[in-house]
C-alpha positions in Angstrom: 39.5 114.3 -24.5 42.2 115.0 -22.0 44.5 112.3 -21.2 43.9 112.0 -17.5 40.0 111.5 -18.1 41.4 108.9 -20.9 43.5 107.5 -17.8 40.8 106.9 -15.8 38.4 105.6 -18.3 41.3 103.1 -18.9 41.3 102.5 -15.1 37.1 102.0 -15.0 37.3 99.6 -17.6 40.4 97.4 -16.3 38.3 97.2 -12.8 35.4 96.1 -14.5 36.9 94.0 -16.2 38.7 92.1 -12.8 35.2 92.3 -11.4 34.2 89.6 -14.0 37.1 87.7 -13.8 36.5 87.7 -10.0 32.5 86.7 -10.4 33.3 84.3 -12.9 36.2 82.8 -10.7 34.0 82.9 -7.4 31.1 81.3 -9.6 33.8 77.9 -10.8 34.7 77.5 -7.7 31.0 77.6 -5.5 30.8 74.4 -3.9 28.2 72.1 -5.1 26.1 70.1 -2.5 26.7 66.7 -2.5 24.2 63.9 -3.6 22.6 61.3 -1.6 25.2 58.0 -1.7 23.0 55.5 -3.8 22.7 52.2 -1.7 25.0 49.5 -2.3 23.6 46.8 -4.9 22.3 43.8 -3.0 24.2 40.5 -4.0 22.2 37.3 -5.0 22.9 34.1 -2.5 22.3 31.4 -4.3 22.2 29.1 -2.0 21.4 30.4 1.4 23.0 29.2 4.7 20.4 26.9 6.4 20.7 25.0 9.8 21.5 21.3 9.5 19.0 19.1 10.3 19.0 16.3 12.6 19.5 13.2 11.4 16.6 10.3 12.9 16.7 7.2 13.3 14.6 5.2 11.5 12.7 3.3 14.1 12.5 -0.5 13.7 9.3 -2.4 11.4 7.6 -5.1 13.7 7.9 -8.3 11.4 4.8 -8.9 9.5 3.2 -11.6 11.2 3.2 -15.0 10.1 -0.4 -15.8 8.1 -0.2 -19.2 8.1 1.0 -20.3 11.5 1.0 -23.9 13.2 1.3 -25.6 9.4 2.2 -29.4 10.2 1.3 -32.9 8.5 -0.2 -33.7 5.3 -3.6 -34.5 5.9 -4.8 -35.2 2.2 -3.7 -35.0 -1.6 -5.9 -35.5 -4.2 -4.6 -35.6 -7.9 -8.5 -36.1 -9.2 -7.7 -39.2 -11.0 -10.7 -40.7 -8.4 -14.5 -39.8 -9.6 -15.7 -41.2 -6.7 -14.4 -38.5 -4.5 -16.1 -35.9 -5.5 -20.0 -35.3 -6.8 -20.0 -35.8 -10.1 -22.4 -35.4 -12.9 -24.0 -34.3 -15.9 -27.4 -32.3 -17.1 -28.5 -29.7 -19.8 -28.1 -27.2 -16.8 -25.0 -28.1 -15.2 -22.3 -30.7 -15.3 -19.4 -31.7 -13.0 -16.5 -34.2 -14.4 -13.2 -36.0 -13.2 -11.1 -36.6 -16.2 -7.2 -36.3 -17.0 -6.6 -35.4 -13.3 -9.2 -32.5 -13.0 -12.5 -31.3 -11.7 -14.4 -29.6 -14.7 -17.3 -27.7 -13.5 -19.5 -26.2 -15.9 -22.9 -24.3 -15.6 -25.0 -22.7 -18.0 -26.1 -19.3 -18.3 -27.4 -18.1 -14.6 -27.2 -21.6 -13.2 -24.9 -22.0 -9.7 -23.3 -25.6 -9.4 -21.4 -27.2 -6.7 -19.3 -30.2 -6.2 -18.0 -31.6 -2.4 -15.5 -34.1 -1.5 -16.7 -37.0 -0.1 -15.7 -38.8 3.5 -14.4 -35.6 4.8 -14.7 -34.2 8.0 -12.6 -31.7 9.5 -12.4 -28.1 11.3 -8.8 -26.9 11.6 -6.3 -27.3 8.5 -4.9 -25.2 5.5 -5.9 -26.1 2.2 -4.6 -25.2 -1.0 -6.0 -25.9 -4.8 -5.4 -24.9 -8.5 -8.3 -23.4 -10.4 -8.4 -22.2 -13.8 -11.0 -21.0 -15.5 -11.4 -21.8 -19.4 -14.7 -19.7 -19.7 -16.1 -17.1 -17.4 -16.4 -13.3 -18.0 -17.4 -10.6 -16.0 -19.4 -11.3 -12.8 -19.2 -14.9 -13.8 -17.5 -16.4 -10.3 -15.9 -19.5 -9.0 -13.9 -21.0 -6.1 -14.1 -23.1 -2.7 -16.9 -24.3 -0.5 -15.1 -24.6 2.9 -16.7 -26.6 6.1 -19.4 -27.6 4.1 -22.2 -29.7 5.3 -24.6 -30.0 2.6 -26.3 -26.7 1.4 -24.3 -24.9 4.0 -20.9 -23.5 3.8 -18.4 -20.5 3.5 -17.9 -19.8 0.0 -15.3 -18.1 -1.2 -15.6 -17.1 -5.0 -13.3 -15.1 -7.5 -15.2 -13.1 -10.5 -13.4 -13.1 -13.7 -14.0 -9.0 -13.3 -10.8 -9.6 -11.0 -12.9 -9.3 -7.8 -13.2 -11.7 -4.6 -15.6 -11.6 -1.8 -16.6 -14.5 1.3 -20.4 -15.0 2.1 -22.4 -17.7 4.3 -24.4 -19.8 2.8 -27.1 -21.7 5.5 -29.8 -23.6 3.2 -29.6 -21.3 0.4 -29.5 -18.1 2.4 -26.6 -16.2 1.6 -24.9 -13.6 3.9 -22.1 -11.3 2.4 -19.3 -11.8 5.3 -16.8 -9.9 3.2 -18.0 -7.3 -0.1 -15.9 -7.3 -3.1 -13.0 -6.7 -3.2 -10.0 -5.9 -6.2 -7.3 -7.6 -6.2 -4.7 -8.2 -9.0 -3.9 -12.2 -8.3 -7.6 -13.0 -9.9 -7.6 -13.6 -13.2 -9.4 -11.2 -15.2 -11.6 -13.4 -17.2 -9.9 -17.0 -19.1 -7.9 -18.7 -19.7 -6.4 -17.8 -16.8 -4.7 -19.8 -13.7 -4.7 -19.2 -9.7 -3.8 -21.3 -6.5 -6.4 -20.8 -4.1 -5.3 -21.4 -0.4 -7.2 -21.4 2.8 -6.4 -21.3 6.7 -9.3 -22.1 8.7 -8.6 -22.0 12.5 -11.8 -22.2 15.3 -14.1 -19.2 13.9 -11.2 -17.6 11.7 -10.6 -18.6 8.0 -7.7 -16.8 6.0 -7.8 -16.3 2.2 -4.6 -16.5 -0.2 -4.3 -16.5 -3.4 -1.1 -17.3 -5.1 0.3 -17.5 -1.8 -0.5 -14.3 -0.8 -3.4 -13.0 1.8 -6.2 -11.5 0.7 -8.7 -10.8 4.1 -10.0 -13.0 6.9 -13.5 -13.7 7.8 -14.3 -14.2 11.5 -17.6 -16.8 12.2 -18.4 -19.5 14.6 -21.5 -20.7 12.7 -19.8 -23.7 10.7 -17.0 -25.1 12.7 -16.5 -28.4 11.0 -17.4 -29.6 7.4 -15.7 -31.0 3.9 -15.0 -29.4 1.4 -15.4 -28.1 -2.1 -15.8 -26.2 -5.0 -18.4 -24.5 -7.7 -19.2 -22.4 -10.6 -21.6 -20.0 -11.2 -22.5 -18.3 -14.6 -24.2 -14.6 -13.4 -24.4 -13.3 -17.4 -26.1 -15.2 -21.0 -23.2 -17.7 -21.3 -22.0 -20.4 -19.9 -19.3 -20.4 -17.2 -15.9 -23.5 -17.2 -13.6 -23.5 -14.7 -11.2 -26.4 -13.9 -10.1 -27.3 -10.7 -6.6 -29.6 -9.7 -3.8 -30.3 -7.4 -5.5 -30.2 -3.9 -3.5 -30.3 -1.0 -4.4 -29.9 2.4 -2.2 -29.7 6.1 -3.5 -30.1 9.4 -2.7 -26.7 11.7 -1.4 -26.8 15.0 -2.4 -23.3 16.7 -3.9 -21.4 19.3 -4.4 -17.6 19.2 -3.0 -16.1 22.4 -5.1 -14.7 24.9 -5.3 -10.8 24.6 -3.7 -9.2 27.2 -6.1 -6.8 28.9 
């Protein structure tokens, strides 16, 4: 081979070579397209902003009205040391006895007994008394006769299943002025001890019991009368409830007139 082709074989191959170098340069150095920007990561708040709220006022309770308004002087105590007071006696049914400074009433199994205060006649006053019940259970009740004249009177009885109710009573005809109702200040059975109290005012007698009100029952059929108490046993045994301490107030009040 003759040196001048040898030359330019030498030349071929050094161009080719560049070439590569050149391809493989241009190749590096193509510019690669850019990638979406990812979004930025969303921080947590804890505890987001939030408007501040108005303070209100807290409007003003209206006083609970007074319950037993117009109280004044003492009309009558009784300690029951007097049998002659009160209707007393004794049967194989029923019994009713005055001794160490109580009223015992006691009736036998589904026998109602009753016990009034003699010479007493009055309509308005509050009237309070202790009873406490030795035996009773269930729907077993007890409690006070009020304006009583006779075999007529508002009777308002506590059941020993810690229920009281109000109901007329005109000759033996009874008519439920007020259904049962629950209330946690009668005992639930015996032993057990409450202070029954009653405002009676015109047609509107208030119950309380342990000094606190119960309901009201609104009537005009009885508006004078004594009073009293009673047992009755509703179940198969008998029921025993004692009765002491009456006190009672003569009221002073008027209802106002209802503005129209």
């Amino acid at each position: 081979m003759t040196f001048k082709r040898i030359l330019i074989l030498n030349l071929l191959t050094l161009l080719l070579a560049s070439c590569g170098v050149m391809d493989s340069f241009l190749a590096t150095n193509t510019p690669v397209p850019a990638t979406e920007t990812p979004p930025p990561t969303s921080t947590i708040v804890w505890f987001p902003p939030s408007a501040t709220p108005t303070l209100q006022q807290s409007s003003t309770k209206v006083p609970t009205p007074e319950m037993r308004p117009g109280l004044g002087a003492e009309l009558l105590t009784d300690d029951f040391s007097d049998p002659f007071n009160w209707d007393v006696v004794t049967s194989n049914d029923a019994s009713a006895v005055i001794q160490n400074n109580r009223l015992t009433l006691a009736a036998q199994s589904q026998v109602y007994m009753t016990s009034l205060r003699h010479d007493l006649l009055t309509d308005d006053y509050y009237a309070e008394i202790t009873a406490q019940p030795s035996l009773c259970k269930g729907e077993d009740s007890y409690g006070v006769l009020i304006r009583a004249n006779g075999g007529s009177y508002y009777r308002f009885a506590l059941a020993c299943d810690g229920t009281v109710r109000a109901d007329r009573v005109t000759n033996s005809i009874r008519l439920a002025l007020q259904q049962p109702l629950a209330s946690g200040d009668v005992p639930p059975g015996a032993p057990g001890l409450v202070r029954i109290g009653i405002w009676a005012v015109g047609r509107e007698i208030r119950l309380f019991l342990n000094g606190r009100f119960q309901f009201d029952i609104n009537d005009p059929s009885f508006p004078i009368g004594t009073i009293g108490v009673f047992v009755r046993s509703a179940g198969d045994t008998p029921t025993v409830v004692s009765f002491s301490n009456l006190i009672m107030q003569e009221v002073d009040y008027v209802f106002p007139t209802a503005t129209p």
